[in-house]
C-alpha positions as MATLAB code, in Angstrom:
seq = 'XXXXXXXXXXXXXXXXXXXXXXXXXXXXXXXXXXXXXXXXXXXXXXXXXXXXXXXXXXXXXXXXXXXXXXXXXXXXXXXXXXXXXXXXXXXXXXXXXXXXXXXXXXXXXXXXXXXXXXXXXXXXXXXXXXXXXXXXXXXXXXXXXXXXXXXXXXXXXXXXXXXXXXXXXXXXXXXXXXXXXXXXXXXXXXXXXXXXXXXXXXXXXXXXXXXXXXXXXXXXXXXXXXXXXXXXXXXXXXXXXXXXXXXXXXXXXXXXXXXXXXXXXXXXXXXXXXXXXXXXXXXXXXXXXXXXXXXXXXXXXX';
ca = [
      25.975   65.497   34.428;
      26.777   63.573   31.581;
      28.246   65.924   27.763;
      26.003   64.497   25.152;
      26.731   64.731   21.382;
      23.206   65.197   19.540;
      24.113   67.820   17.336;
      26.886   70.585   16.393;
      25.567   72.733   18.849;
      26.169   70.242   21.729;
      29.690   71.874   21.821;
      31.390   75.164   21.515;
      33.252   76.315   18.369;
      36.368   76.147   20.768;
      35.563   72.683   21.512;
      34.474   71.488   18.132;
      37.256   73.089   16.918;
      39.601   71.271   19.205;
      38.054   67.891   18.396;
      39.141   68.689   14.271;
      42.849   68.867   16.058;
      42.961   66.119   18.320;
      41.620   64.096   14.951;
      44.050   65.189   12.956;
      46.897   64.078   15.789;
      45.062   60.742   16.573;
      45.714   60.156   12.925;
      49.186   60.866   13.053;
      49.391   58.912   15.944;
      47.582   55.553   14.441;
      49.453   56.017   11.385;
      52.717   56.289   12.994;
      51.803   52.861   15.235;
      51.490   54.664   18.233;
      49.798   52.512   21.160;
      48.091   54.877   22.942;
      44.584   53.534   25.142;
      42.548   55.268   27.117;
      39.429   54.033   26.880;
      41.195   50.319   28.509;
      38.115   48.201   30.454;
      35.400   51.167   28.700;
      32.459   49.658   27.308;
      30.662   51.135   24.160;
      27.082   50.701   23.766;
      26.347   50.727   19.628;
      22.663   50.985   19.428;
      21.735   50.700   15.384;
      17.850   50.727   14.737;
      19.447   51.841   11.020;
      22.244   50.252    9.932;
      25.387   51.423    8.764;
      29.060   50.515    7.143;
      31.205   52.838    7.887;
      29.931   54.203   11.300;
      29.778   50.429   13.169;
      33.100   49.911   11.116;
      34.162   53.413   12.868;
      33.043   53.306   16.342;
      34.100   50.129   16.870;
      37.389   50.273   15.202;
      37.879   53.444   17.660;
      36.974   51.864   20.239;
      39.610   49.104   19.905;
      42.416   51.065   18.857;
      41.491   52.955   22.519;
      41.804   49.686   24.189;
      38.227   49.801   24.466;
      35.304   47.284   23.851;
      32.004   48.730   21.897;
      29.002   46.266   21.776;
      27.087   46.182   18.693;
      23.238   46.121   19.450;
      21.188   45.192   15.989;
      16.992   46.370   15.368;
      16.678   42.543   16.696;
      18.832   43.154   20.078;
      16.538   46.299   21.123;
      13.582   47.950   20.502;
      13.477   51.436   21.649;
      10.263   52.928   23.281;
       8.790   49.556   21.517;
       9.316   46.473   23.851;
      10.595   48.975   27.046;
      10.055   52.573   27.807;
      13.283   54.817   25.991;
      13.349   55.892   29.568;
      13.969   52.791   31.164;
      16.391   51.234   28.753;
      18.675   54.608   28.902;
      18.826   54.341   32.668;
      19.445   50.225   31.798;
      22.086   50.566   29.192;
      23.963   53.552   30.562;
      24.309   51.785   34.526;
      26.400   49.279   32.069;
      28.222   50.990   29.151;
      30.565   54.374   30.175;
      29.143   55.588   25.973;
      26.276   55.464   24.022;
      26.325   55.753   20.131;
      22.682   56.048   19.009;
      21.732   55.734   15.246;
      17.757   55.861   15.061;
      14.934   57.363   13.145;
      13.045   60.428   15.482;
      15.493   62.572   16.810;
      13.007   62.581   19.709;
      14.011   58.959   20.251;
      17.592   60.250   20.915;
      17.041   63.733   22.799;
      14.703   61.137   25.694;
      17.436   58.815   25.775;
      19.706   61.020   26.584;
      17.791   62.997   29.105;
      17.770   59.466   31.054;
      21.065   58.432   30.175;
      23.578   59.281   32.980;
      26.609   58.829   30.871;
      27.464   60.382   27.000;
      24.942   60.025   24.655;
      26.055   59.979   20.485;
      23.931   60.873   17.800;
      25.300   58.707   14.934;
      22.165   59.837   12.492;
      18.794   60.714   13.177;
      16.318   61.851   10.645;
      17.050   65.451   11.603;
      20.916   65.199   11.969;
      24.463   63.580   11.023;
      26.739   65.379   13.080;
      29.361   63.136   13.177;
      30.433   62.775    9.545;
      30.506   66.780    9.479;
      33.183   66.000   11.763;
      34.558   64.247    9.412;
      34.238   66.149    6.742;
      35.643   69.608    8.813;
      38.606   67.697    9.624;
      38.971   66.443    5.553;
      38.957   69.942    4.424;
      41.437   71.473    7.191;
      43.645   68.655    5.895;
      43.597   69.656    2.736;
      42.812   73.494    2.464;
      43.228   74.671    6.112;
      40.499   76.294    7.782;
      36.939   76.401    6.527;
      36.499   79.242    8.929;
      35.236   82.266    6.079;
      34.953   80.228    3.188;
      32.274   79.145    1.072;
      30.609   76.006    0.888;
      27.440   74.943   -1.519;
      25.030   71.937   -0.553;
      23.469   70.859   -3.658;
      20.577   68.083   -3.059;
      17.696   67.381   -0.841;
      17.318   69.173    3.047;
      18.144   66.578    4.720;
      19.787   65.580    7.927;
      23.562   66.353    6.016;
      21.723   69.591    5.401;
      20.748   70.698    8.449;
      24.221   69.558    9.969;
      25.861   71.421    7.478;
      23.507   74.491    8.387;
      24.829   73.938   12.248;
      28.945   73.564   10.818;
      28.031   76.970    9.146;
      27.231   78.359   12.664;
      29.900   76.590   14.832;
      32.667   76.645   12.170;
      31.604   80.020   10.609;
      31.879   79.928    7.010;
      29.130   80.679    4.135;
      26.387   77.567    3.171;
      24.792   78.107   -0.430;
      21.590   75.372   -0.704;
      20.796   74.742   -4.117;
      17.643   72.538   -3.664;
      14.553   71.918   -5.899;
      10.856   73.467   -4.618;
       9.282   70.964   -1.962;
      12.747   69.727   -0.792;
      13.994   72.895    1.334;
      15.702   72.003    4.921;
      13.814   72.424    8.016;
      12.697   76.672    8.217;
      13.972   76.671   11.769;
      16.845   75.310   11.476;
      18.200   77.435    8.241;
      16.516   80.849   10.141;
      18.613   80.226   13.484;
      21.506   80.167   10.813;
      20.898   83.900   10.207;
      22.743   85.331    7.046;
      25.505   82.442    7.011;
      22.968   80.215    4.861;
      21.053   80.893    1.648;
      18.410   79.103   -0.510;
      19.037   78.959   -4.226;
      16.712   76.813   -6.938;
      19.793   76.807   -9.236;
      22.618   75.028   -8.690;
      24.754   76.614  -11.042;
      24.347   80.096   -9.183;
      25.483   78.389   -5.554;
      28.398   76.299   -7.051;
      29.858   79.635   -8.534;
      32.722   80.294   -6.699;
      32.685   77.675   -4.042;
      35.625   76.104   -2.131;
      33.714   73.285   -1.067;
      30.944   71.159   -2.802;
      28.919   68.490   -0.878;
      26.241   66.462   -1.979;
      24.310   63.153   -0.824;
      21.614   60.567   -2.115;
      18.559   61.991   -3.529;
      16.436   59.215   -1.443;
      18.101   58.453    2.400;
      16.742   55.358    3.856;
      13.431   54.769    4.090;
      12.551   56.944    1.060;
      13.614   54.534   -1.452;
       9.881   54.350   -2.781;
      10.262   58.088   -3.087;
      13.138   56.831   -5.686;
      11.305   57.937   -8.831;
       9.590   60.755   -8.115;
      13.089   62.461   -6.689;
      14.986   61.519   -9.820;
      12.401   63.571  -11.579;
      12.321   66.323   -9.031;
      16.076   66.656   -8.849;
      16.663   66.630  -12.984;
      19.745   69.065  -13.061;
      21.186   68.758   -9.726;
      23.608   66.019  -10.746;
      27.195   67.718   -9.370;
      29.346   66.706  -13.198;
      32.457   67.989  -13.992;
      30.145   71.216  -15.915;
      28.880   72.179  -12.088;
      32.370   71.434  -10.541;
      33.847   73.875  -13.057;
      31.745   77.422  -11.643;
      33.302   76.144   -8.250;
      37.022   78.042   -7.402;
      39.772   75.817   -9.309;
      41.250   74.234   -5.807;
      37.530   73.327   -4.634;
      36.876   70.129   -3.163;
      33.972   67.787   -3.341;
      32.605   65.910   -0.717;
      29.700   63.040   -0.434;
      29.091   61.123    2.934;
      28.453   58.040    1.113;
      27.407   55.287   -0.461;
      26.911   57.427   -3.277;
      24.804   56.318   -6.541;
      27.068   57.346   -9.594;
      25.184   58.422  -12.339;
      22.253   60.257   -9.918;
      23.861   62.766   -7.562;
      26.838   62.789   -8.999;
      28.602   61.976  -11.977;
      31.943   59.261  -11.979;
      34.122   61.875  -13.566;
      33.660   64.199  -10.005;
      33.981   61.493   -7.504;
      36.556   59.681   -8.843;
      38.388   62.653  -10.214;
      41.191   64.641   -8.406;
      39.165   67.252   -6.832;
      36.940   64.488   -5.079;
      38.124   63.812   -0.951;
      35.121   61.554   -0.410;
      37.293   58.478    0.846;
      39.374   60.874    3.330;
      36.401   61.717    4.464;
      35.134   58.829    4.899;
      37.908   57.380    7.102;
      38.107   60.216    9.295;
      35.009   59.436   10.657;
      37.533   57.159   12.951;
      39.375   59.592   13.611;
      37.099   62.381   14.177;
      34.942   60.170   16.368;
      37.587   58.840   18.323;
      38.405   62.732   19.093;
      35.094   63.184   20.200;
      34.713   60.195   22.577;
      38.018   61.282   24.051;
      35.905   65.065   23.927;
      32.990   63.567   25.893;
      34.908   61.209   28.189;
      36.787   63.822   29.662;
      40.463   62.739   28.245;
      41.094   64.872   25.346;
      44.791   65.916   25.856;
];
């Protein structure tokens, strides 16, 4: 029975937990020029139906540095559940590739494929989910701060699929998630109640940043809302993260953003280009973190 990677919950804390080590070594190791491959004659299938810099640039970098081969599959190159049945090309693809890195739009899409998929399937981003950059983005903050395990960390921005991810981290990794989120724009009510008392809703940003060691934030309009651009600006007037917000956060706080980020909107130049900003850490430990997790799901972690 093939280990699938759809969400946080997929794995234990103990083994999500492990995968922020084995990162954090893998690094070491690549940065050291360690030549270390065990993914040799293992085939990656990179199935994009959105696209994506840094996680083709990721997997596929990973992949290589394992010794590995990842093939890149474009909107053009397949057409899930459009020209075949998701059924049919999971049981295709995965007689041929030993991984599967899905990023799609339903996280339906994903959840069939995998249920027909007989070897591991990745969610790279659904609508619902992004649980690979909090991977990431774990592994940037035990780099710099240590464990996140207790601590306090404040979303500010729409519900989206960083949102609910982060709501999952909050469960796996067990530390405290502020939202600070306008009216109409609240995560997914099923999602934030499984969460229990680790998460809560604010309408103020200023009264989640207070006191935060971590501060995340993302676009206002993810792909495929961009005609949505307007009307969020509007709806999102205050919930910039500036240096003003940054300062109610603890003095040693981070701030992170998945990227690309829109200066100016979400978040002024002065916070991510200033010296409490991690946001290009984070972004190339999604290498790292994902190259822990294939070794997670292939069954070689060391």
């Amino acid at each position: 029975m093939a280990k699938h990677f759809l969400t946080l919950l997929d794995l234990t804390p103990a083994e999500l937990n492990d995968v922020i080590n084995r990162a954090i070594e893998l690094k070491r190791m690549r940065n050291e020029g360690e030549i270390y491959e065990p993914m040799k004659n293992k085939v990656m299938g990179m199935i994009f139906e959105k696209s994506s810099t840094r996680t083709r640039i990721s997997f596929e970098a990973g992949m290589a540095q394992f010794g590995g081969h990842a093939i890149f599959l474009s909107p053009r190159d397949t057409q899930l559940g459009r020209g075949e049945p998701i059924e049919d090309s999971a049981r295709v693809i995965s007689r041929m590739c030993d991984i599967i890195m899905i990023r799609t739009f339903e996280h339906e899409k994903i959840k069939k494929f995998a249920e027909y998929s007989n070897v591991p399937v990745i969610n790279a981003l659904t609508d619902d989910y992004h649980p690979c950059q909090l991977l990431a983005d774990i592994q940037t903050y035990v780099e710099h701060r240590g464990s996140i395990q207790g601590k306090t960390v404040t979303w500010v921005g729409d519900g989206n699929n960083m949102c609910h991810s982060y709501i999952n981290a909050a469960r796996q990794f067990d530390f405290n998630l502020n939202i600070a989120v306008p009216e109409g724009y609240d995560p997914i009510e099923s999602i934030v109640e499984a969460a229990g008392d680790r998460v809560k809703i604010f309408r103020n940003p200023a009264d989640a940043v207070k006191d935060s060691d971590l501060v995340v934030t993302d676009v206002w309009a993810s792909m495929g809302q961009e005609e949505e651009q307007k009307k969020r600006e509007a709806d999102f007037e205050g919930f910039m993260v500036d240096s003003e917000l940054m300062s109610l956060a603890k003095d040693d706080a981070l701030f992170m953003h998945c990227l690309p980020a829109h200066r100016g909107e979400e978040v002024s130049a002065e916070v991510i280009d200033g010296p409490q900003s991690v946001v290009f850490d984070e972004a190339e430990n999604r290498l790292h973190a994902q190259k822990a997790l294939i070794e997670c799901l292939m069954g070689t972690m060391k």
